[in-house]
C-alpha positions as CSV (number, residue, x, y, z in Angstrom):
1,X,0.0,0.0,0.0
2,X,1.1,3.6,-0.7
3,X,0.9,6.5,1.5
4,X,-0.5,9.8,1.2
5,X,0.7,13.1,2.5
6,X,-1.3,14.2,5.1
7,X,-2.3,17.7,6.4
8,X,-4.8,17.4,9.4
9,X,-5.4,20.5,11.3
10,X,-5.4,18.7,14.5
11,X,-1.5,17.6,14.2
12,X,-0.2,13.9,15.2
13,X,-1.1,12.1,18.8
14,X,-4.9,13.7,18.7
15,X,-7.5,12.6,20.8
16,X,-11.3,13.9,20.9
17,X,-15.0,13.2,21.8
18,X,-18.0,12.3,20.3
19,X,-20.2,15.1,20.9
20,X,-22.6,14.4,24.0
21,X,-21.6,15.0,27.8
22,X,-23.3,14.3,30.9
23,X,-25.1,16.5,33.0
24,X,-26.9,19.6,32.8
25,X,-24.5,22.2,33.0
26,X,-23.2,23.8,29.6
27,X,-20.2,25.4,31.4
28,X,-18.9,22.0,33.6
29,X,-19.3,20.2,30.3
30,X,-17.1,22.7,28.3
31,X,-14.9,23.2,31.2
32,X,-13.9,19.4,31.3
33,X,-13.3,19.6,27.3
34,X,-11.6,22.3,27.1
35,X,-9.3,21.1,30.3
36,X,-8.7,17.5,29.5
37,X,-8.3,17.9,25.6
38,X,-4.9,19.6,23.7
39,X,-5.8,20.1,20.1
40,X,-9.0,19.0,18.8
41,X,-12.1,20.3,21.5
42,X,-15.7,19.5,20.6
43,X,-18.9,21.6,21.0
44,X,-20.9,19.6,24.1
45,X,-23.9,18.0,23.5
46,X,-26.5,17.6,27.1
47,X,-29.5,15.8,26.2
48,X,-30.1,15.3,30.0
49,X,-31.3,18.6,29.7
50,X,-34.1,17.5,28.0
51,X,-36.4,17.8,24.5
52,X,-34.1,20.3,22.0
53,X,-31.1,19.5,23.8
54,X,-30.8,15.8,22.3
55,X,-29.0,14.9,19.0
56,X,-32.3,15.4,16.4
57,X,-34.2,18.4,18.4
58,X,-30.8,20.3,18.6
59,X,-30.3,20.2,15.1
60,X,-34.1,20.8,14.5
61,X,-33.3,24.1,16.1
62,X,-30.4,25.1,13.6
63,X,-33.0,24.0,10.3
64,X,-33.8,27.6,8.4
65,X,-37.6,28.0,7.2
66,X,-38.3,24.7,8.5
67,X,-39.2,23.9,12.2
68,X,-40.0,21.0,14.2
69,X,-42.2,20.2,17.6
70,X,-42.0,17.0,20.0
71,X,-44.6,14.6,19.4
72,X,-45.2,11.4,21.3
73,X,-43.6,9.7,18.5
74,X,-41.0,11.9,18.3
75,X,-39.7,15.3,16.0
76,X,-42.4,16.2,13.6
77,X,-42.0,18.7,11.0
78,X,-44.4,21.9,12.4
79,X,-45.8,25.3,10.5
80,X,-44.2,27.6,12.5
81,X,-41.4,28.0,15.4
82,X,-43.0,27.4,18.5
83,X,-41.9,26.0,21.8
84,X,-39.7,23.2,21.0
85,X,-37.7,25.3,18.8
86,X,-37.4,27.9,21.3
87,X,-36.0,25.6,23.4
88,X,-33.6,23.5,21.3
89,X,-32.0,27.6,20.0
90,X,-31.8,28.7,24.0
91,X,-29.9,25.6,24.5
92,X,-27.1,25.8,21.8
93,X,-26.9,29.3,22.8
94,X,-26.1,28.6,26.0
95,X,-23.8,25.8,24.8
96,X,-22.1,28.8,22.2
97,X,-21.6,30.8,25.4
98,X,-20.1,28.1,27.1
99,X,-17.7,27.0,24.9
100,X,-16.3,31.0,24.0
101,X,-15.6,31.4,27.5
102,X,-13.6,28.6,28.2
103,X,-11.7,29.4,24.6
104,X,-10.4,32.5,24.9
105,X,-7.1,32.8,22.7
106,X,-7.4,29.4,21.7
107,X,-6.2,28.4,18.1
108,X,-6.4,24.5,17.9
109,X,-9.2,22.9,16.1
110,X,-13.0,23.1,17.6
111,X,-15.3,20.4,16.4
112,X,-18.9,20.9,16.2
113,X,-21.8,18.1,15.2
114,X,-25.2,17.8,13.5
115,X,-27.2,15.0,12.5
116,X,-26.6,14.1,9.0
117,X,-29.1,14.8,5.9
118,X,-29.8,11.2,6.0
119,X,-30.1,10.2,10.0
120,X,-32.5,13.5,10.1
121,X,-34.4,12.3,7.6
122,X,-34.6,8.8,9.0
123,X,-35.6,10.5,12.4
124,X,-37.8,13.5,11.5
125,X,-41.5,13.1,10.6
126,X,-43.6,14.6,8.3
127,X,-47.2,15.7,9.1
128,X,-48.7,12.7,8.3
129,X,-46.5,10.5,11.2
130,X,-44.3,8.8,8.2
131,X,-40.3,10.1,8.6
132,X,-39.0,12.1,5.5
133,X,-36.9,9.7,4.2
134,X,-40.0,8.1,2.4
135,X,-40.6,11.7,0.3
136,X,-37.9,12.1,-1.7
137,X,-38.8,15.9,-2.3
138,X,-39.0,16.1,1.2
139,X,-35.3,15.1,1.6
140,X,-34.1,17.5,-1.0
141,X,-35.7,20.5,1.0
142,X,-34.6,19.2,4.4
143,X,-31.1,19.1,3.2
144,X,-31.2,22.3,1.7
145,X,-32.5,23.7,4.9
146,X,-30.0,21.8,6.5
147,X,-26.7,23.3,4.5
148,X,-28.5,27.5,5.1
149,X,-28.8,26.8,8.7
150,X,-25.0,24.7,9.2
151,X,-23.7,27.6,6.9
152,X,-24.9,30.1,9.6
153,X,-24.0,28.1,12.7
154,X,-20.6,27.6,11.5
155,X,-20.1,31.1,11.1
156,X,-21.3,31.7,14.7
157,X,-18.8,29.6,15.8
158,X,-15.8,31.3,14.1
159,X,-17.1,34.5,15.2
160,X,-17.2,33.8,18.9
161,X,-13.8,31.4,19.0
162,X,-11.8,33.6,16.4
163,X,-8.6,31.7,16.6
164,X,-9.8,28.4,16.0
165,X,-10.6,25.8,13.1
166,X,-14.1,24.6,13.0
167,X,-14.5,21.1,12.0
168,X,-17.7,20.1,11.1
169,X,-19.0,16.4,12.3
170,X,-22.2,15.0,10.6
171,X,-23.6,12.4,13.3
172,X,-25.0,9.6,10.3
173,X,-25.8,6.3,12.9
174,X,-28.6,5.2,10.5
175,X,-26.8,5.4,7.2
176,X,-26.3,2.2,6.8
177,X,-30.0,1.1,7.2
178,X,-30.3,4.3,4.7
179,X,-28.5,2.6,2.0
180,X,-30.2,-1.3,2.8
181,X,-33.7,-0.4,3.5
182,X,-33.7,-1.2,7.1
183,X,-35.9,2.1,8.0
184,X,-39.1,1.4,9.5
185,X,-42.2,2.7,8.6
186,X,-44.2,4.2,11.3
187,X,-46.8,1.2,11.2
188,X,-43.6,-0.9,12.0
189,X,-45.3,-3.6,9.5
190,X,-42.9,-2.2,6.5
191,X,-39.3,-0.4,6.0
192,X,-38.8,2.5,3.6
193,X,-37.6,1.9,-0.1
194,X,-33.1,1.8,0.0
195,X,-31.7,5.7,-1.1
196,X,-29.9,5.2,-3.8
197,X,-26.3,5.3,-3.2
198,X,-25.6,8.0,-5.8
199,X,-27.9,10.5,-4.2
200,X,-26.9,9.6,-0.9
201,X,-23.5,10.5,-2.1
202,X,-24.2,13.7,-3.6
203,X,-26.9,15.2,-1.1
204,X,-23.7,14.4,1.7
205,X,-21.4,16.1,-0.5
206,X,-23.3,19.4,-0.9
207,X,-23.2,19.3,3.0
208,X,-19.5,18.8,3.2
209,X,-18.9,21.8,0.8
210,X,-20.8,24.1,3.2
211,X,-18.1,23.0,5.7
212,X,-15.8,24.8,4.2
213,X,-12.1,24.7,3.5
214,X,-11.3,22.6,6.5
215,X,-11.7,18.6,7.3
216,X,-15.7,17.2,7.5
217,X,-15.8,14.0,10.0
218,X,-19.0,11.7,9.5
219,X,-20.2,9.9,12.4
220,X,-21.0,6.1,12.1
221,X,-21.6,4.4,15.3
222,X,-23.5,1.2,13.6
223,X,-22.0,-1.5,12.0
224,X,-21.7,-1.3,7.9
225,X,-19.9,2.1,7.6
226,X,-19.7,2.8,3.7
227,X,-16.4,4.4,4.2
228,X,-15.8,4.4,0.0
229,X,-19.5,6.4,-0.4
230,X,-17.8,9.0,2.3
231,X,-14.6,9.6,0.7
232,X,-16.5,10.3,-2.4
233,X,-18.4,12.3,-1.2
234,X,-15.9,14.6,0.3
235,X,-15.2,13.3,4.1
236,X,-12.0,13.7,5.1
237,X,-12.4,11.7,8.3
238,X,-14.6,8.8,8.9
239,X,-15.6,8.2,13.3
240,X,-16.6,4.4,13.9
241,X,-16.8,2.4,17.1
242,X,-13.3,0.2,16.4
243,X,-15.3,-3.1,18.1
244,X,-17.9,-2.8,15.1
245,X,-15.2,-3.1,12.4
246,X,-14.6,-6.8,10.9
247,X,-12.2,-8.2,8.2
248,X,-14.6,-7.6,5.7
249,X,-14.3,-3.8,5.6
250,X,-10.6,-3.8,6.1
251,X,-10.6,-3.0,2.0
252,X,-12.7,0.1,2.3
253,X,-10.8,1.2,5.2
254,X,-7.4,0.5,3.8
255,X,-8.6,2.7,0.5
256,X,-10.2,5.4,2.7
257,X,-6.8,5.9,4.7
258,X,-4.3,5.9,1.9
259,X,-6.8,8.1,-0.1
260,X,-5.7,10.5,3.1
261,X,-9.1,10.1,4.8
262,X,-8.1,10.0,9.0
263,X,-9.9,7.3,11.1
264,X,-12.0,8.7,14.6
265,X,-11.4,5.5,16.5
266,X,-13.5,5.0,19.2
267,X,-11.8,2.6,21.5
268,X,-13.5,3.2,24.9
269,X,-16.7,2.5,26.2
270,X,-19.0,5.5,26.3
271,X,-19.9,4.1,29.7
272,X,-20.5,1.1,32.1
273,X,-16.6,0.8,32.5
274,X,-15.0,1.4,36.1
275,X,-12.4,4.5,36.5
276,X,-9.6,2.0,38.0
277,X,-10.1,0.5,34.4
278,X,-8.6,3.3,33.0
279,X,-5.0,2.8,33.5
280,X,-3.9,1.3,30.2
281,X,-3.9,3.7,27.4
282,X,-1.0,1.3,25.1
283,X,-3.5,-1.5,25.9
284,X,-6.6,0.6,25.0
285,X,-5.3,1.6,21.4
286,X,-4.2,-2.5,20.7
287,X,-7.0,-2.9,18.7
288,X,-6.0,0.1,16.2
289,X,-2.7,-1.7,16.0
290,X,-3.9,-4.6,14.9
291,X,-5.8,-2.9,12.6
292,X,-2.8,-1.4,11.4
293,X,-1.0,-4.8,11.1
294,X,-3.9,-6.1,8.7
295,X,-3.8,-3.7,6.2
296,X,-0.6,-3.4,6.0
297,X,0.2,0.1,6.6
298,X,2.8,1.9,8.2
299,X,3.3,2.3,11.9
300,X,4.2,6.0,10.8
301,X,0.5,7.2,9.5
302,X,-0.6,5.8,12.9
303,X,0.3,9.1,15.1
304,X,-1.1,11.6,12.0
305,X,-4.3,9.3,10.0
306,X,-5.6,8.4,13.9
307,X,-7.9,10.6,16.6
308,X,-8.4,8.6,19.3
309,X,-12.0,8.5,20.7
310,X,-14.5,7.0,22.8
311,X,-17.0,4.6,20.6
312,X,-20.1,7.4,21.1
313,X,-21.0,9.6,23.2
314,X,-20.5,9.8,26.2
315,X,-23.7,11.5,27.7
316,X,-24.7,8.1,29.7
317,X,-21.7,8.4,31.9
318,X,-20.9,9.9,35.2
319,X,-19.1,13.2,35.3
320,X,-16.0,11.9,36.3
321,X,-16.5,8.9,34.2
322,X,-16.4,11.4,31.1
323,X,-13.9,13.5,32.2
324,X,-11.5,10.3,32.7
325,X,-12.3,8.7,29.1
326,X,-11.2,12.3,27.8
327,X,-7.6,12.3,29.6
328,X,-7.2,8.8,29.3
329,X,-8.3,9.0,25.3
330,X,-5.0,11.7,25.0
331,X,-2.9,9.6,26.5
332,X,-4.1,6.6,24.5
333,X,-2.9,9.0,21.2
334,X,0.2,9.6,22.6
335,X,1.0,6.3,22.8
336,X,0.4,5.6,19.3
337,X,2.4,8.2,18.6
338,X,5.5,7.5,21.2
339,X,5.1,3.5,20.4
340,X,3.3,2.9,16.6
341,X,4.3,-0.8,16.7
């Protein structure tokens, strides 16, 4: 295999989170990421906070001329802004707040996540009860709504942390049943119709170039990531839970890396694991090694084409629990770094 030259803005030896923290509190949560982290932070995600602060209602909130209320079922598409949305914009404003004050004079790389055009639609309802994702009209607009409102969030963010990079993370965890027609009606009784792969491709890639000039992550945290459909369409870093990876997609990952896409490996538990466990960051980061081994690729791309992570988020975890996995995560990268082999 052949190696690429690599430019990430995060540097070699960098470790990150998912997105979601625990706990209520929008300045603890950025405190503890902007503490235990070096050069790649993250935006915090709380859902314990409540509807509008989880993963679908807080991107709900960023959607331009398109709006969204709680239902029993879940987010429905609504006529106008009303509570809900409200709600979901108070949150990330308090969240924005949070994370300029704990990044003053900062100039590493700030990560920020949505849901993906294709989880959103998977996950957002129109007024009949039925998600999006069967209405392929309905996709088009939501993605378009989608790209104004990311294009205005992002430029929030660069206006309140000046001196950073702002690396955008779609969140896609139902891609893969995207792409198979594994997507439940709302009956249950039936699955919607498989996107075709092209326009999957091509509605993630008009996403990516609202991004910008700098590195788009997807998020994948189910097993079947199409890691060749992502580098097409633009990704230049792919996050997986590591444990979910088998010998049958060693191919697409080996392609994705030496086309100079970087691998988010999420190596630790986003919970139910005890802090004395955490004392073995060479042994946490075997598993990439092997990986490594099996495709045949340098130790050297190790420290530069991997960000170590935990597998998701980490928002069902204690508060020390989190802020462990995040300190133990940088020292996991280090040791890749220190000891590739």
């Amino acid at each position: 295999m052949t190696e690429n030259t690599r430019a990430f803005p995060w540097g070699e030896a960098a470790a990150t989170g998912v997105g979601s923290m625990p706990g209520e509190d929008a300045r603890e949560a950025a405190r503890t990421v902007a503490g235990e982290l070096e050069s790649l932070l993250f935006l915090p995600e709380l859902p314990a906070r409540g509807p509008g602060a989880d993963m679908v209602g807080r991107t709900t909130g960023l959607l331009a001329e398109l709006y969204a209320r709680l239902e029993p079922s879940g987010w429905r598409i609504g006529d106008r802004p009303g509570r809900d949305t409200r709600r979901a914009r108070a949150w990330l404003r308090e969240d924005l707040d949070a994370i300029e004050e704990f990044t003053q004079g900062f100039d590493g790389v700030l990560k920020v996540a949505v849901v993906g055009p294709w989880s959103l639609a998977a996950a957002l309802e129109r007024r009949n009860g039925e998600a999006m994702l069967g209405d392929p009209g309905a996709c088009r607009d939501l993605a378009q709504s989608l790209a104004e409102g990311l294009r205005e969030h992002l430029a929030e963010l660069r206006r309140r942390v000046p001196g950073a990079t702002v690396v955008t993370q779609f969140d896609e965890p139902s891609l893969p049943a995207v792409l198979t027609g594994r997507v439940r009606t709302a009956s249950g009784y039936r699955t919607h119709r498989a996107v075709d792969r092209a326009v999957a491709e091509e509605t993630l890639r008009g996403l990516v170039e609202v991004a910008g000039e700098a590195p788009t992550v997807v998020h994948c945290c189910a097993p079947g990531v199409p890691f060749a459909l992502l580098r097409r369409a633009g990704a230049r870093a792919v996050s997986c839970d590591l444990s979910l990876l088998t010998e049958r997609d060693d191919e697409a990952v080996g392609e994705a890396v030496e086309g100079g896409v970087a691998l988010f490996a999420g190596v630790l538990p986003g919970a139910g694991v005890a802090l004395g466990e955490l004392s073995d960051p060479a042994g946490t980061v075997t598993p990439v090694r092997s990986l490594w081994r099996r495709l045949g690729l340098s130790p050297g791309l190790l420290a530069e084409s991997v960000v170590v992570t935990p597998s998701c988020g980490l928002a069902g975890a204690s508060p020390a629990y989190a802020r462990a996995a995040l300190a133990h995560c940088v020292r996991a990268a280090r040791s890749l770094a220190d000891n590739p082999e």
